[in-house]
N, C-alpha and C positions, 0 to 999 in steps of 0.2 A: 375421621381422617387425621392422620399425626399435623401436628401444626409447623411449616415449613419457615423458617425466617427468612428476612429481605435478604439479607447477606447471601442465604442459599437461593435463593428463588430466583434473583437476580441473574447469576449466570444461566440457569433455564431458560429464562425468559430471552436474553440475548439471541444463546443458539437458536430458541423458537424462532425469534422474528429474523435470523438470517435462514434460516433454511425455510422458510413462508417467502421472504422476500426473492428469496435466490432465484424459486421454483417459481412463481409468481407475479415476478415484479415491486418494486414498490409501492405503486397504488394500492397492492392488495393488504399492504403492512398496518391498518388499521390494528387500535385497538382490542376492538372487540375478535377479529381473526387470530391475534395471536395467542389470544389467551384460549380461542380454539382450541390451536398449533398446540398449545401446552396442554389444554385440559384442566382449567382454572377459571376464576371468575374473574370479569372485565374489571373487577373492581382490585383486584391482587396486580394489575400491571399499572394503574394510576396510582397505587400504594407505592409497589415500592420504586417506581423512575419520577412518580409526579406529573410528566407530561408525555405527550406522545412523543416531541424534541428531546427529550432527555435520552428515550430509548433508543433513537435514532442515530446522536452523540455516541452512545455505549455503544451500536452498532459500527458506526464508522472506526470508534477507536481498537475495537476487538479486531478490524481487515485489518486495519493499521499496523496494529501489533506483531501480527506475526508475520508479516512482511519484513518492518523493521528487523524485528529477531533475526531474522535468517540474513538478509543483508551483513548487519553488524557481525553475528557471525561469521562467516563466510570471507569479509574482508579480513576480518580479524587473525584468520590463518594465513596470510597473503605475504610474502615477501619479497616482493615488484610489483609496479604497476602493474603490468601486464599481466599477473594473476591473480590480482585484487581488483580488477576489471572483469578479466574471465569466470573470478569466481561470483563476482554481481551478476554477471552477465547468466550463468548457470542455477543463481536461485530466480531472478525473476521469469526466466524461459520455464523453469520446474513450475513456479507460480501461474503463471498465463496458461500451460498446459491441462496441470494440475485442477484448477479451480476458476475454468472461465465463467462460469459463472456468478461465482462470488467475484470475481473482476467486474462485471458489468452493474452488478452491484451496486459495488463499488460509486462507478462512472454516476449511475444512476442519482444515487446521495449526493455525493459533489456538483452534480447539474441541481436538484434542491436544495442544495444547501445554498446559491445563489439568490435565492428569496425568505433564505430562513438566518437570520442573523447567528443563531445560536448554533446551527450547524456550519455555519461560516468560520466560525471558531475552531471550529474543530479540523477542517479542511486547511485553513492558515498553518493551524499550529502543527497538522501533519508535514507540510511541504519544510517549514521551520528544521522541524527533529530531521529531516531525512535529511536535508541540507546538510546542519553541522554534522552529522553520520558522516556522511560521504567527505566532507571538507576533512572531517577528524580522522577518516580511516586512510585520507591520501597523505595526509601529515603522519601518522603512525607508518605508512609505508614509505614513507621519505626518510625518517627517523633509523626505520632496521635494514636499507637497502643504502644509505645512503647517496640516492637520489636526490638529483633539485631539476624542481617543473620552473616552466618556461613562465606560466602562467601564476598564479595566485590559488591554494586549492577551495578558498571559495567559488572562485570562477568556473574550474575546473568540475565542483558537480555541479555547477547550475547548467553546464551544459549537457550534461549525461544526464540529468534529470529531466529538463526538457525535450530533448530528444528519447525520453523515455515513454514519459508524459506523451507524445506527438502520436509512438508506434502504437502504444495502447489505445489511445482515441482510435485509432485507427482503424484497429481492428474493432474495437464496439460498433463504428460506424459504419466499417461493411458488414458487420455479422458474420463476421467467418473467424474461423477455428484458428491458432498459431501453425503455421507450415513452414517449410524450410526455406522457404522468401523472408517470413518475418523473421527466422532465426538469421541469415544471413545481411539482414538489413540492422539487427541488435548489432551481428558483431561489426558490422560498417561502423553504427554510431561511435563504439567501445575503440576502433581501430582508428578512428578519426580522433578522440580522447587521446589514446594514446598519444597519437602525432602533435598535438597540439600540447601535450604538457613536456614535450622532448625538445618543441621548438623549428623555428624555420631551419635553426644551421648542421641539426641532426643529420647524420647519417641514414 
């Protein structure tokens, strides 16, 4: 068999233990299963992550990423609030559609990662990056509309982020699918956003 390096392996091994997790669960994201998943020896996933936390880290930061991606995209073509809202509002509905599963995921990690120090890390520095995103992409859309919020756009995505944060729990916790209540309750949060960065004396 050709000899594979960590560099390449590494991404295998990712995909493996999120589509093992996805389909599975977490509990089932042991070691020795994923190297299953892949078709390798248990001893090629303590090689190249070191720990079973390391892989998990990679895992969290892989959902991560491409969430952020499409967000900062997304905003990044925006020229009002109101469609640097709608267009947030249109990738994380595509996302929760898309890939409920890797959403619950998701949830899943973040609730371990509350006993795992090293996943905790990773879980902070996500909420971090998405923060300044969202602060950065309301000032870039203040900047080319010349708009000014009422609020602070710190402020302003910590509230769309927690009430993002709130509707996704939400749904993991009943186990149900995104429907046109949760789409309609997204644009609530995004239309309350709105309202609030225009101010009480707005029109």
């Amino acid at each position: 068999m050709a000899h594979v390096s960590a560099a390449e392996r590494r991404p295998q091994l990712i995909a493996a233990a999120i589509e093992l997790m996805a389909r599975e669960g977490v509990a089932a994201g042991s070691t020795r299963a994923i190297a299953a998943e892949l078709g390798v020896a248990q001893a090629t996933v303590h090689y190249t992550f070191g720990t079973k936390a390391d892989l998990y880290r990679a895992v969290l930061e892989t959902l991560t990423a491409d969430l952020l991606a499409g967000v900062q995209q997304a905003a990044a073509r925006a020229d009002s609030l109101e469609e640097a809202l709608r267009a947030t509002a249109d990738t994380i509905w595509t996302d929760l559609v898309d890939r409920p599963d890797l959403n619950l995921l998701w949830f899943e990690l973040v609730a371990l990662s509350m006993r795992t120090p090293e996943l905790r890390e990773v879980v902070v520095r996500y909420h971090q990056e998405i923060a300044e995103i969202a602060a950065g992409a309301l000032r870039d859309v203040a900047r080319r509309s010349g708009c000014t919020y009422a609020l602070p756009p710190e402020e302003l995505a910590r509230f769309v982020m927690n009430g993002l944060d709130g509707l996704c729990m939400s749904l993991v916790v009943a186990g149900t699918k995104p429907d046109a209540g949760t789409r309609r309750a997204l644009d609530q949060l995004l239309a309350a956003a709105a309202a609030l960065a225009a101010g009480p004396d707005a029109p």
